[in-house]
N, C-alpha and C positions, 0 to 999 in steps of 0.2 A: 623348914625349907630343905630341898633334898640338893647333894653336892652337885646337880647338873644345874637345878634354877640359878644354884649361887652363880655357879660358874658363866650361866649365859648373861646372868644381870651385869657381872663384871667385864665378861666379855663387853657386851653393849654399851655400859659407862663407857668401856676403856674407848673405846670405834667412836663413841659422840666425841670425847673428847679431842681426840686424834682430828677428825674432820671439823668442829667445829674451831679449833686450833689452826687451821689450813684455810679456813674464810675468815676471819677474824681481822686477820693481816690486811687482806686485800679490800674485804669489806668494810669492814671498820677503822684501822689505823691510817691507813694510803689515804682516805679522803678527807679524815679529818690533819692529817700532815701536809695536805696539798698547798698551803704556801709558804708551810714554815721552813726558814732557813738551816735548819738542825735534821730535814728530813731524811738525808740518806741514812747519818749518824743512828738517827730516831730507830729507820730500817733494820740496817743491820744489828743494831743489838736485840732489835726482837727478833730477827730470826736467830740468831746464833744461840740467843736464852730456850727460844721453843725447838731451837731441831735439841737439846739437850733433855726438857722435857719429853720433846717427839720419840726419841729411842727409846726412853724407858717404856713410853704407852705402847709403841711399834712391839718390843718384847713380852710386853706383857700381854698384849691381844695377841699373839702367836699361841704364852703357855695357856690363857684360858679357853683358846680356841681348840689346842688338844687334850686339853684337860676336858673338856665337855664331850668332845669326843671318844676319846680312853674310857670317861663315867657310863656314855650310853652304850658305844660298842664294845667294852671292856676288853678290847687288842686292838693293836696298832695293826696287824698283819689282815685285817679287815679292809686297807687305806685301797687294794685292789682288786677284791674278792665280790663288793656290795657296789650299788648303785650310788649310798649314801655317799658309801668311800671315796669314790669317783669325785664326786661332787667335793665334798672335802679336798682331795687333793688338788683340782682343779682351783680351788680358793686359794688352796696355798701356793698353788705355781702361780696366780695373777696375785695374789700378795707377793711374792718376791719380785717378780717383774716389778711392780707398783715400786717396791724397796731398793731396788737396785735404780730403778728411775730417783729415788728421793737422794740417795748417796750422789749421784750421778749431778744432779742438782746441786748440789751442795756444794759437792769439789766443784766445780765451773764456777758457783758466786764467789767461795772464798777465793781461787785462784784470780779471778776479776777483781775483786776487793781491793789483793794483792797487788 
């Protein structure tokens, strides 16, 4: 296996996880919580357990994303030279938005919690 397949296989676990960590919640625990007395309780401690999870995977789909990248273009200084680059960078500016919404998120519930 060459260090870009690893990198993208990991990449793509880390993204299923992440997202499928993100319906989960909504899809699965919210309805089967829907009349239990302990629900918000139930709530909140899964998200405060998964956004803990969340960061690690949110960090590590960052390095394996340029980690695959660095493997195939073999320079970072590529990020605005190539089409690919482009494209790349463009993921990484709606990944940070996406990440700055998820923080953004976060502080609002726990300050609501509060």
């Amino acid at each position: 296996m060459t260090a870009f397949a690893l990198f993208k296989y990991l990449h793509l676990l880390l993204i299923s996880l992440w997202v499928g960590g993100q319906l989960f919640l909504p899809l699965v625990i919210l309805p089967v919580l829907k009349n239990s007395s302990d629900r918000e309780n139930i709530i909140i401690k899964a998200g405060i357990r998964f956004r803990k999870v969340g960061h690690v995977v949110l960090a590590m789909i960052i390095i394996t994303g340029l980690a695959m990248y660095y493997v195939k273009m073999g320079s970072f200084s590529t990020l605005f030279q190539t089409a690919y680059g482009k494209t790349v960078l463009t993921k990484l500016i709606l990944f940070v938005l996406m990440w700055l919404a998820n923080n953004y998120h976060e502080k609002y519930m726990l300050n609501a919690i509060e």
